[in-house]
PDB file of N, CA, C and O in Angstrom:
ATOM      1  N   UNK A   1      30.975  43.825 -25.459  1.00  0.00           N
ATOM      2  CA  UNK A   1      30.732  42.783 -24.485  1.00  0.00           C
ATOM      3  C   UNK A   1      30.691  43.401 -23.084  1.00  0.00           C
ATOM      4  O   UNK A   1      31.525  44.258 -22.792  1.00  0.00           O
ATOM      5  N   UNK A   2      29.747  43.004 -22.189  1.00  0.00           N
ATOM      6  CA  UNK A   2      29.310  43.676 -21.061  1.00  0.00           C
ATOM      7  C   UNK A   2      30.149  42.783 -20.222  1.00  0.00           C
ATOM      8  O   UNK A   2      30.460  41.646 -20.577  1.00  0.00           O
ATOM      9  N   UNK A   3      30.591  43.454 -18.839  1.00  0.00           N
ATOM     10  CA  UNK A   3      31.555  42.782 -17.850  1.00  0.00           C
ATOM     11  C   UNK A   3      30.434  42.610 -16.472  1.00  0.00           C
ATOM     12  O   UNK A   3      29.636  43.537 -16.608  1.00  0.00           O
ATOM     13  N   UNK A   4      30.175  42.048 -15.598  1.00  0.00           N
ATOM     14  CA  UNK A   4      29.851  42.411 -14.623  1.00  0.00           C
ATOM     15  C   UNK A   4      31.001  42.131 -13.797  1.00  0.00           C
ATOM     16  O   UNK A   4      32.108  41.970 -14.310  1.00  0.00           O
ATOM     17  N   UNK A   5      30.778  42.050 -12.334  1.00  0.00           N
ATOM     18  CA  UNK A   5      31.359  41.601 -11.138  1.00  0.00           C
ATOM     19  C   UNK A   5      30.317  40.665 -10.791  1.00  0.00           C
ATOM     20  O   UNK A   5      29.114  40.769 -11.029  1.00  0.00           O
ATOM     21  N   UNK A   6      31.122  39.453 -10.015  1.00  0.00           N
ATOM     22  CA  UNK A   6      30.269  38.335  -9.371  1.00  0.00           C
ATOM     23  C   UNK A   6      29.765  38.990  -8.046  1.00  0.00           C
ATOM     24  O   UNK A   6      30.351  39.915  -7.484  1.00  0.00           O
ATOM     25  N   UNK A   7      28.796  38.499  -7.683  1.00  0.00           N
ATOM     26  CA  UNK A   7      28.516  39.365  -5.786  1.00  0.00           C
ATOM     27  C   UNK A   7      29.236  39.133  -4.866  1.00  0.00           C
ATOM     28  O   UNK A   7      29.062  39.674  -3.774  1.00  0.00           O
ATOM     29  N   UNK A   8      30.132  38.343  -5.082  1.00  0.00           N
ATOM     30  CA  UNK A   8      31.384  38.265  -4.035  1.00  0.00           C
ATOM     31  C   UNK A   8      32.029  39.749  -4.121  1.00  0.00           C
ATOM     32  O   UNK A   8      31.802  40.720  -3.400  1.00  0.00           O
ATOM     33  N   UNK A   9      33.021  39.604  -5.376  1.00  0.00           N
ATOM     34  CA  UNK A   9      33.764  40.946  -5.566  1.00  0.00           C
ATOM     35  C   UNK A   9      33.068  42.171  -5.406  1.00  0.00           C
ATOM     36  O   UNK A   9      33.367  43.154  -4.727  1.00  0.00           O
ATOM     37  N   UNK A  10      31.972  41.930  -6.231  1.00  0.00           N
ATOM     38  CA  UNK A  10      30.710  43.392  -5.564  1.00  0.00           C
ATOM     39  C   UNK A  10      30.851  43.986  -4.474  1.00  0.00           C
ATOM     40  O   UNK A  10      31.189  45.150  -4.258  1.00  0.00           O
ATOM     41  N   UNK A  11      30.414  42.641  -3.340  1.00  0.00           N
ATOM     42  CA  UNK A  11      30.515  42.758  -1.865  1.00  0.00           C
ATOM     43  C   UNK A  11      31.570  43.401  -1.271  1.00  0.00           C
ATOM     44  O   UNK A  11      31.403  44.340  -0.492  1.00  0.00           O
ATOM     45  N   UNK A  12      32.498  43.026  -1.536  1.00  0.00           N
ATOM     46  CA  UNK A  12      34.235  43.161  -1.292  1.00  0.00           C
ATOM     47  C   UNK A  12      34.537  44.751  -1.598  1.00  0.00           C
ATOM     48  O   UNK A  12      34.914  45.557  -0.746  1.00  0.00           O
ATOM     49  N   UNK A  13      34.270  45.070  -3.139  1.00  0.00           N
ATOM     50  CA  UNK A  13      34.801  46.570  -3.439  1.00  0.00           C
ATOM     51  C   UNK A  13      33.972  47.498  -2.053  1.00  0.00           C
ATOM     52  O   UNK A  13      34.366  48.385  -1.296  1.00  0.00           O
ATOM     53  N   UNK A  14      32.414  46.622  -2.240  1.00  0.00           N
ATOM     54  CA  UNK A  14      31.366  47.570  -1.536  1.00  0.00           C
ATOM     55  C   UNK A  14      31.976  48.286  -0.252  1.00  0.00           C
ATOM     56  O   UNK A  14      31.994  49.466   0.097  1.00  0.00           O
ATOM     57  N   UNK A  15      32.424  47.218   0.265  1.00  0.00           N
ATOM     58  CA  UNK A  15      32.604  46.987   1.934  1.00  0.00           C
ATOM     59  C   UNK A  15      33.966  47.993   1.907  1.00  0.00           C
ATOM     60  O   UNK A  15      33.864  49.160   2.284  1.00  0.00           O
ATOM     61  N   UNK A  16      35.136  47.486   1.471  1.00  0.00           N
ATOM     62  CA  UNK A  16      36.347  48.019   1.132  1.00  0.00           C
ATOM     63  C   UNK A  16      36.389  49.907   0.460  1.00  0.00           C
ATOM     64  O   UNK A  16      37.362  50.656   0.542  1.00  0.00           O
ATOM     65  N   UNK A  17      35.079  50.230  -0.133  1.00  0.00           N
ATOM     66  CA  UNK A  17      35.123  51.553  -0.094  1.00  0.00           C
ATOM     67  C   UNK A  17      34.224  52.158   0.616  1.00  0.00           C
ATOM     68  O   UNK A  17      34.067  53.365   0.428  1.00  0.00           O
ATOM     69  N   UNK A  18      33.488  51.520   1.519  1.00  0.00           N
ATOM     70  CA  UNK A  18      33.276  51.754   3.029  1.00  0.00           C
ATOM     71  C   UNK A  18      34.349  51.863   3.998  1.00  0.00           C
ATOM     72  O   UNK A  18      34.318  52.831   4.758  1.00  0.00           O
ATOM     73  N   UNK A  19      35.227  51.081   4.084  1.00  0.00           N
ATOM     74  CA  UNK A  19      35.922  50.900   5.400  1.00  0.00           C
ATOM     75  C   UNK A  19      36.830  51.738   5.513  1.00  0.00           C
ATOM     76  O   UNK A  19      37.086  52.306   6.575  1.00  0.00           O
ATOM     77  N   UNK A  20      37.408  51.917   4.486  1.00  0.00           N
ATOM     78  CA  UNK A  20      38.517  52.983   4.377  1.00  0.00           C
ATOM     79  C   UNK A  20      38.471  54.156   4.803  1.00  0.00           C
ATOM     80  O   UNK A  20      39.259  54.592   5.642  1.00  0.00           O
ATOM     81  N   UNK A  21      37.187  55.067   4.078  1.00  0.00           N
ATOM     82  CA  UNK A  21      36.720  56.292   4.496  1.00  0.00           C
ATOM     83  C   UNK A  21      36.326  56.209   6.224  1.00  0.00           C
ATOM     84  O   UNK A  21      36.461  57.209   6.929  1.00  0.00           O
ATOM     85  N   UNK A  22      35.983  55.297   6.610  1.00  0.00           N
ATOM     86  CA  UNK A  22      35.999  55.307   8.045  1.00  0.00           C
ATOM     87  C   UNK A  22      37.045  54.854   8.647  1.00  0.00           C
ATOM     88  O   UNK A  22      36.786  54.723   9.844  1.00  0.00           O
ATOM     89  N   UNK A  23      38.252  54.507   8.365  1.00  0.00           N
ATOM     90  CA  UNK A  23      39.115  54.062   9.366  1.00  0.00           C
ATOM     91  C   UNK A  23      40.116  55.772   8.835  1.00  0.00           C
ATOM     92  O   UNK A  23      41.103  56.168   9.455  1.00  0.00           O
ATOM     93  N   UNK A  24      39.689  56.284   7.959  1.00  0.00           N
ATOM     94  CA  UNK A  24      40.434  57.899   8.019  1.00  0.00           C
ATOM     95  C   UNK A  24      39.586  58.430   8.661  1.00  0.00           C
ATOM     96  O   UNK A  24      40.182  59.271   9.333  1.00  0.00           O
ATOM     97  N   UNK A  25      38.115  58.488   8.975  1.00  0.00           N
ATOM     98  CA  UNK A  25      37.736  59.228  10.150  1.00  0.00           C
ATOM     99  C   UNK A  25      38.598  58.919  11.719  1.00  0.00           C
ATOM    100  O   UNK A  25      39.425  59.521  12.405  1.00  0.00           O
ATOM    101  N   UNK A  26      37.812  57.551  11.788  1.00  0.00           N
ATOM    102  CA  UNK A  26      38.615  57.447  13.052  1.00  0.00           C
ATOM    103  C   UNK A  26      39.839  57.593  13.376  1.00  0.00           C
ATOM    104  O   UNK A  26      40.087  57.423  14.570  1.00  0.00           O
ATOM    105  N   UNK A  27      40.951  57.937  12.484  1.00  0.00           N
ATOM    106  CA  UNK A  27      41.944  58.292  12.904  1.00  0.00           C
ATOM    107  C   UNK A  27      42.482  59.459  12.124  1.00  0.00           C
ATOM    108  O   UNK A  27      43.595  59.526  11.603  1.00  0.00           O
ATOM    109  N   UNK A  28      41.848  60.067  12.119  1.00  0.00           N
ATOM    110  CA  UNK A  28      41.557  61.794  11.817  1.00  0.00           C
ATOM    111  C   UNK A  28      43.012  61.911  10.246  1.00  0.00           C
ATOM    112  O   UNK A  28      44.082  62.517  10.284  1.00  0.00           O
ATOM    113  N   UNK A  29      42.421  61.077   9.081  1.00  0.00           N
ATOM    114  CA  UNK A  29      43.343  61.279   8.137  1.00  0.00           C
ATOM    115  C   UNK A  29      42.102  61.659   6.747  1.00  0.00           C
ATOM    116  O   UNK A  29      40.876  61.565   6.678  1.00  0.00           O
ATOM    117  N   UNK A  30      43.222  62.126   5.743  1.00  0.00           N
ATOM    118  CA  UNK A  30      42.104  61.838   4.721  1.00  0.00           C
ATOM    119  C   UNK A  30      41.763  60.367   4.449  1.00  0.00           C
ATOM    120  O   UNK A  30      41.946  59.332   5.089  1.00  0.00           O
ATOM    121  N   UNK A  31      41.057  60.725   2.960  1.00  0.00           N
ATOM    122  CA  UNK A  31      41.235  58.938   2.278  1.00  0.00           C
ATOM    123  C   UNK A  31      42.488  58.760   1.741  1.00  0.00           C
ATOM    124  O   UNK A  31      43.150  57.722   1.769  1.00  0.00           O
ATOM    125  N   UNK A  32      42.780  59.793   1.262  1.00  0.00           N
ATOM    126  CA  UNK A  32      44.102  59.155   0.212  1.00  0.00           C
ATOM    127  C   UNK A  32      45.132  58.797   1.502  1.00  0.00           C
ATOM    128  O   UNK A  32      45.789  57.757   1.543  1.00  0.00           O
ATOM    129  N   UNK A  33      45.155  59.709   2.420  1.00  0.00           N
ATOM    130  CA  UNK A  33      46.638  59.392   3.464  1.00  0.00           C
ATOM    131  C   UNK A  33      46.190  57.837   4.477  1.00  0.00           C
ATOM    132  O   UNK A  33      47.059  57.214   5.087  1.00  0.00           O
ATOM    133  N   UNK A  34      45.061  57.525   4.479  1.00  0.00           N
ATOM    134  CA  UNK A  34      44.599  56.280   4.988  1.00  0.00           C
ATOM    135  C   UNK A  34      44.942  55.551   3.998  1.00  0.00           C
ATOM    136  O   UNK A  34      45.844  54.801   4.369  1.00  0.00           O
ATOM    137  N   UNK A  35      44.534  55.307   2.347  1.00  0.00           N
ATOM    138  CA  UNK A  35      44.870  54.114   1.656  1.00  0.00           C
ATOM    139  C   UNK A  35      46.272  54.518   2.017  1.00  0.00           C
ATOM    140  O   UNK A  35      46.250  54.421   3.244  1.00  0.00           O
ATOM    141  N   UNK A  36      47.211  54.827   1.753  1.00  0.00           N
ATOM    142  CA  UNK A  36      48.947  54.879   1.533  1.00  0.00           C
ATOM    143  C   UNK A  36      49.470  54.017   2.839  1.00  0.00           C
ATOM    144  O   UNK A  36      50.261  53.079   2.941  1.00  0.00           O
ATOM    145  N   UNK A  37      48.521  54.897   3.981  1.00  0.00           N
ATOM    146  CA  UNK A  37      49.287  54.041   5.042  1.00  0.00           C
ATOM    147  C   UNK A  37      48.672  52.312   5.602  1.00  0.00           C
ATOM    148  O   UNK A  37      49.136  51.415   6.306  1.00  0.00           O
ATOM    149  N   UNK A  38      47.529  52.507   4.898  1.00  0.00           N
ATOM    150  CA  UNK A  38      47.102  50.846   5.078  1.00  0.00           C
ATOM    151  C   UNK A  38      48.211  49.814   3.877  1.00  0.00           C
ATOM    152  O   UNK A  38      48.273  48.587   3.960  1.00  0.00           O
ATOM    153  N   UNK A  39      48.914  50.557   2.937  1.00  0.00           N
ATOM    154  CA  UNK A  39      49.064  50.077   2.071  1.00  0.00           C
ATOM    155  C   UNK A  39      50.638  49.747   2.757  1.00  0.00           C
ATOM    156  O   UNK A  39      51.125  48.641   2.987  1.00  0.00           O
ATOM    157  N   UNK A  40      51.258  51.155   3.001  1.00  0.00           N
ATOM    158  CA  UNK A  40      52.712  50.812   3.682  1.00  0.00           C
ATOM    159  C   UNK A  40      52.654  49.889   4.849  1.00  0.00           C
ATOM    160  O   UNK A  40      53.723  49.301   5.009  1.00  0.00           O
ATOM    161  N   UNK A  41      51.551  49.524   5.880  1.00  0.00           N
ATOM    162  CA  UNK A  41      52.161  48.862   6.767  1.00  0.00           C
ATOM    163  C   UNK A  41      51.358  47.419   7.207  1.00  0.00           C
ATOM    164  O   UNK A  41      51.389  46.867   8.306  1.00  0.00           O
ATOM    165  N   UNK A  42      50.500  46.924   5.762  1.00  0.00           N
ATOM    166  CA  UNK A  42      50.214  45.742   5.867  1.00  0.00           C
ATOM    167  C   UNK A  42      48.503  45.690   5.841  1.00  0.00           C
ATOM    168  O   UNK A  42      47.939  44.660   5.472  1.00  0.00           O
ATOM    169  N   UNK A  43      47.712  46.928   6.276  1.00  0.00           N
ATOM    170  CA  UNK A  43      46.182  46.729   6.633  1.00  0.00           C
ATOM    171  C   UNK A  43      45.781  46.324   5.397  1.00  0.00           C
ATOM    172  O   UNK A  43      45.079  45.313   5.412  1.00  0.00           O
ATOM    173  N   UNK A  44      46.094  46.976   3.943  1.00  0.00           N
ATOM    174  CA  UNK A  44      45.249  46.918   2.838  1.00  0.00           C
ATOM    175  C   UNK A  44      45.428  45.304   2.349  1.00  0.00           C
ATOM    176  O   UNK A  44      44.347  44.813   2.026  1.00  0.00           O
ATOM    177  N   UNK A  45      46.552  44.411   2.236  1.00  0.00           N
ATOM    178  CA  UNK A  45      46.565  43.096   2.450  1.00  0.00           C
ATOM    179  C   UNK A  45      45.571  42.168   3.286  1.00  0.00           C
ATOM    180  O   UNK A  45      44.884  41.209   2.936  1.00  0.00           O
ATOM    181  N   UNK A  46      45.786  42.960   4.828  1.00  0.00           N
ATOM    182  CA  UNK A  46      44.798  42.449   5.803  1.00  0.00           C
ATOM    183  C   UNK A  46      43.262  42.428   5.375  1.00  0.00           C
ATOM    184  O   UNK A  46      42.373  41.579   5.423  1.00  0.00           O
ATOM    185  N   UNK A  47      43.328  43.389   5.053  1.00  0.00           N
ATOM    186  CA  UNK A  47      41.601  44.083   4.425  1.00  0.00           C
ATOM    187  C   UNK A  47      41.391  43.024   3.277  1.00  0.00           C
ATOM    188  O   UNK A  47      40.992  41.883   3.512  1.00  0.00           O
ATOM    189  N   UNK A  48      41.626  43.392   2.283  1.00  0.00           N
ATOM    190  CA  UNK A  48      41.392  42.365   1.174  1.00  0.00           C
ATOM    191  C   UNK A  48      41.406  40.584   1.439  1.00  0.00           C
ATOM    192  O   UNK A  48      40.441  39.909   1.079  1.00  0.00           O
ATOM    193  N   UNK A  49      42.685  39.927   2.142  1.00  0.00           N
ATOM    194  CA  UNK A  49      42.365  38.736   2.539  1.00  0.00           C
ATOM    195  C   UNK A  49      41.388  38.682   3.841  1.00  0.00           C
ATOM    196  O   UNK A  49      41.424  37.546   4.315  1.00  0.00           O
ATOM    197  N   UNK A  50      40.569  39.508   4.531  1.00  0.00           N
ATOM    198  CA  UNK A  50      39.816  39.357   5.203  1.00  0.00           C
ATOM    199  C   UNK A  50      39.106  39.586   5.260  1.00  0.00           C
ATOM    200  O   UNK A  50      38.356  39.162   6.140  1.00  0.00           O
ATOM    201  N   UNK A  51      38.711  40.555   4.255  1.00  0.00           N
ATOM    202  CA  UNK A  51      37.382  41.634   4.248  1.00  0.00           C
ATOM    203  C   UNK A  51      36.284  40.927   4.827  1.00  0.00           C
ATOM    204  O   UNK A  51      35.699  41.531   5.725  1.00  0.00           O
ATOM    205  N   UNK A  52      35.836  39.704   4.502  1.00  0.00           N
ATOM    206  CA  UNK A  52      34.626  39.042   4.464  1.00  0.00           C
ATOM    207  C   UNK A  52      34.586  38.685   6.024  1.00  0.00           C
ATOM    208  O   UNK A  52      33.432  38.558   6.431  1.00  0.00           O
ATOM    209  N   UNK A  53      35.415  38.525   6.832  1.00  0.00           N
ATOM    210  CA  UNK A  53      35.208  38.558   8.726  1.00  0.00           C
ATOM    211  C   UNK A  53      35.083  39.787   9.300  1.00  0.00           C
ATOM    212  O   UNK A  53      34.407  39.956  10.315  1.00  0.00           O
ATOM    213  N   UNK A  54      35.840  40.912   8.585  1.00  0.00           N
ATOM    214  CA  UNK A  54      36.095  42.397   9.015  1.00  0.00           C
ATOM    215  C   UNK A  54      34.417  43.131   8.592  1.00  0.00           C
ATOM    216  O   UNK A  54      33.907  44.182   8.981  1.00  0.00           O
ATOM    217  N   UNK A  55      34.048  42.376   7.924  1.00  0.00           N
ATOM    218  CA  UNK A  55      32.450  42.904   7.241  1.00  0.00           C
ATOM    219  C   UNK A  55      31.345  42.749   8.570  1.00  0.00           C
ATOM    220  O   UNK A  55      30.432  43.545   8.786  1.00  0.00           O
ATOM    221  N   UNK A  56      31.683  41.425   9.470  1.00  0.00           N
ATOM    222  CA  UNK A  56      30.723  40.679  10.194  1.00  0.00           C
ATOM    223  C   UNK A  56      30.638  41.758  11.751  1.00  0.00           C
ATOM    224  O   UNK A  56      29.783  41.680  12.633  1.00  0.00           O
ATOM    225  N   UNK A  57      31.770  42.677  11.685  1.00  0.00           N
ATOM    226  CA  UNK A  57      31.897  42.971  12.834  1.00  0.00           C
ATOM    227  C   UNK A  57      31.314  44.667  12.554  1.00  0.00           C
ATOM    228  O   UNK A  57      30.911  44.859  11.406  1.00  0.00           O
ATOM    229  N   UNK A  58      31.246  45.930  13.559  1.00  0.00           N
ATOM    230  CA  UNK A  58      31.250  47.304  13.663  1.00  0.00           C
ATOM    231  C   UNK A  58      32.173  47.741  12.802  1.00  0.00           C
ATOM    232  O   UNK A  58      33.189  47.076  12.602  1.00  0.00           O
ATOM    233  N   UNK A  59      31.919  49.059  12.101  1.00  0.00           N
ATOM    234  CA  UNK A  59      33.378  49.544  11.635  1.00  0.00           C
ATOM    235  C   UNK A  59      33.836  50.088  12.999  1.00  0.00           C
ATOM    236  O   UNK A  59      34.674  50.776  12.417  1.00  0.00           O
ATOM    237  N   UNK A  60      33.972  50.295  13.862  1.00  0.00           N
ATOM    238  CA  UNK A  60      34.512  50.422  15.190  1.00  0.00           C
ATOM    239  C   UNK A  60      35.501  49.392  15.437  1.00  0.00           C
ATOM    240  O   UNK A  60      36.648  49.574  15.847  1.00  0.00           O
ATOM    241  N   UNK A  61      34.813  48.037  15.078  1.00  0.00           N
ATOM    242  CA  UNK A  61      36.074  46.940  15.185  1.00  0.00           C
ATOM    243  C   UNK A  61      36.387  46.402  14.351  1.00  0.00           C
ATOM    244  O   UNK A  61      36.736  45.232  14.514  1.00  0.00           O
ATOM    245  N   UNK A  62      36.414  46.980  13.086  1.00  0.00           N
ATOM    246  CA  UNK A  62      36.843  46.834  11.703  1.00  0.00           C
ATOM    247  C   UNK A  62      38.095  47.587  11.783  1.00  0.00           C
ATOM    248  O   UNK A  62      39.188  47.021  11.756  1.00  0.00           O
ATOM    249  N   UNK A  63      37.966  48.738  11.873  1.00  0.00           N
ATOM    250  CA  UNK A  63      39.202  49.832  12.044  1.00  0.00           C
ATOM    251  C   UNK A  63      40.012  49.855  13.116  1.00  0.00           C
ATOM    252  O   UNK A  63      41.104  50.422  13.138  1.00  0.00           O
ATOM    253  N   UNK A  64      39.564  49.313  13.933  1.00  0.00           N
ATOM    254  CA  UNK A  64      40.722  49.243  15.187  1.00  0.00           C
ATOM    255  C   UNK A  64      41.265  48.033  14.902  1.00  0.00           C
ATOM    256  O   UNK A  64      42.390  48.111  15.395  1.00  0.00           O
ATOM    257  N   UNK A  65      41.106  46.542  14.212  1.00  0.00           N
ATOM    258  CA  UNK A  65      41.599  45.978  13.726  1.00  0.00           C
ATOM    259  C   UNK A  65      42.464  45.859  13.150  1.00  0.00           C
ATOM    260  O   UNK A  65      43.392  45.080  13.368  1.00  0.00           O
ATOM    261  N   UNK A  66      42.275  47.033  11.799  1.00  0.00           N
ATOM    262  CA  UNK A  66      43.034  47.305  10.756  1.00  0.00           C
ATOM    263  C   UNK A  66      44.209  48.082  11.384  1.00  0.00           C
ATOM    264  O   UNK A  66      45.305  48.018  10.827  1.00  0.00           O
ATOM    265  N   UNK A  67      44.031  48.921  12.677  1.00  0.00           N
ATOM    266  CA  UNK A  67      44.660  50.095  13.052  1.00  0.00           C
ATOM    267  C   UNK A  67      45.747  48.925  13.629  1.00  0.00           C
ATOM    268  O   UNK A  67      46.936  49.088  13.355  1.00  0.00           O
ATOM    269  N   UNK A  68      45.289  47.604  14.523  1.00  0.00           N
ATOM    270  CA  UNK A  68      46.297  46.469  14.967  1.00  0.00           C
ATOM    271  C   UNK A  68      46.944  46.572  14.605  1.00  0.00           C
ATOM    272  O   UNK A  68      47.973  47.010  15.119  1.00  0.00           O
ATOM    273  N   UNK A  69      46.737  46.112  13.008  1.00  0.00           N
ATOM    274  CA  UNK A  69      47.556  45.436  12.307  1.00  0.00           C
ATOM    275  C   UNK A  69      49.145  46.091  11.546  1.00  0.00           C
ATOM    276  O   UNK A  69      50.334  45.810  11.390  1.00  0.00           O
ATOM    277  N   UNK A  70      48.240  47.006  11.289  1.00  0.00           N
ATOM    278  CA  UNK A  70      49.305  48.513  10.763  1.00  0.00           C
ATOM    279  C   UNK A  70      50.677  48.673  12.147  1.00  0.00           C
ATOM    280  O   UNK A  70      51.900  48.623  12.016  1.00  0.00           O
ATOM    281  N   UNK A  71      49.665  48.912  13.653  1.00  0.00           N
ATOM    282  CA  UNK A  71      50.967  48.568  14.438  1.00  0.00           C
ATOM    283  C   UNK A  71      51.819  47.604  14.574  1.00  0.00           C
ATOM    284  O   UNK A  71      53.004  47.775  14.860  1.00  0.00           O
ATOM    285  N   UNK A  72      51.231  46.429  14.361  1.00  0.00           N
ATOM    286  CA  UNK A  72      52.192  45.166  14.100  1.00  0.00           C
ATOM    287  C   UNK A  72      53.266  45.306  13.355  1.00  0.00           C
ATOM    288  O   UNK A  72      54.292  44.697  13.658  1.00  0.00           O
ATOM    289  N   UNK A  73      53.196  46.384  11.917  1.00  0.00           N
ATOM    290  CA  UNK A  73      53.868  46.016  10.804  1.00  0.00           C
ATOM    291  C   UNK A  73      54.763  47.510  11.245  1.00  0.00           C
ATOM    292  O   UNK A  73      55.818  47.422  10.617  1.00  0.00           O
ATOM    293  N   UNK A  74      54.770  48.501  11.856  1.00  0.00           N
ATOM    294  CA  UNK A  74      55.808  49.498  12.334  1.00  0.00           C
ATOM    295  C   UNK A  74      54.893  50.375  12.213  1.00  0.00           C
ATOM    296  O   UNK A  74      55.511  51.419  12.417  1.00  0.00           O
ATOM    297  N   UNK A  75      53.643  50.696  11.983  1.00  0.00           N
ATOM    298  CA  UNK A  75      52.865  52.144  11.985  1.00  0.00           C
ATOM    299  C   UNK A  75      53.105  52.350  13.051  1.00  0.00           C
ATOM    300  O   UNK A  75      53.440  51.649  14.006  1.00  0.00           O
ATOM    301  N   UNK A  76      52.847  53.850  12.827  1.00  0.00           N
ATOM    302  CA  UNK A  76      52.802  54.847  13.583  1.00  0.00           C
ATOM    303  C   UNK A  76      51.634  55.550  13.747  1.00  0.00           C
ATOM    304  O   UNK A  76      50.898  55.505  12.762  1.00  0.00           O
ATOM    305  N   UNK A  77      51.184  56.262  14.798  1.00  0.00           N
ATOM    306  CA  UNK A  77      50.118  57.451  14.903  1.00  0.00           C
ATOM    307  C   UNK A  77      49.221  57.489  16.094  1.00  0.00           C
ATOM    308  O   UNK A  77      48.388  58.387  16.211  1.00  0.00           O
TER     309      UNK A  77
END
């Protein structure tokens, strides 16, 4: 039995393994040390319940977003 994804979730993974790799550019990490720390201080929550507004904007203000939010929650960097 074949699975797909609906084009929502499609959209979502799409965007979400976009954003990541660029919010570790812009803040000079890998990927793996970007997911851990979106994960420890709240972005990867943020990301997922928002992806779909965070999509509408630059990854410029996608990631500085995400970068907010992470300070909100005690990040550092």
């Amino acid at each position: 039995m074949e699975s797909r994804l609906d084009k929502e979730t499609s959209d979502k993974v799409s965007f979400i393994t976009y954003i990541v790799p660029e919010f570790a550019a812009a803040y000079k990490m890998n990927v793996q040390s970007a997911f851990f720390y979106l994960k420890k201080y709240g972005g990867w929550d943020y990301l997922n319940e928002c992806w779909w507004a965070l999509h509408t904007d630059s990854a410029d203000y996608a990631t500085r977003d995400l970068y907010e939010v992470c300070l909100e929650n005690g990040g550092l960097r």
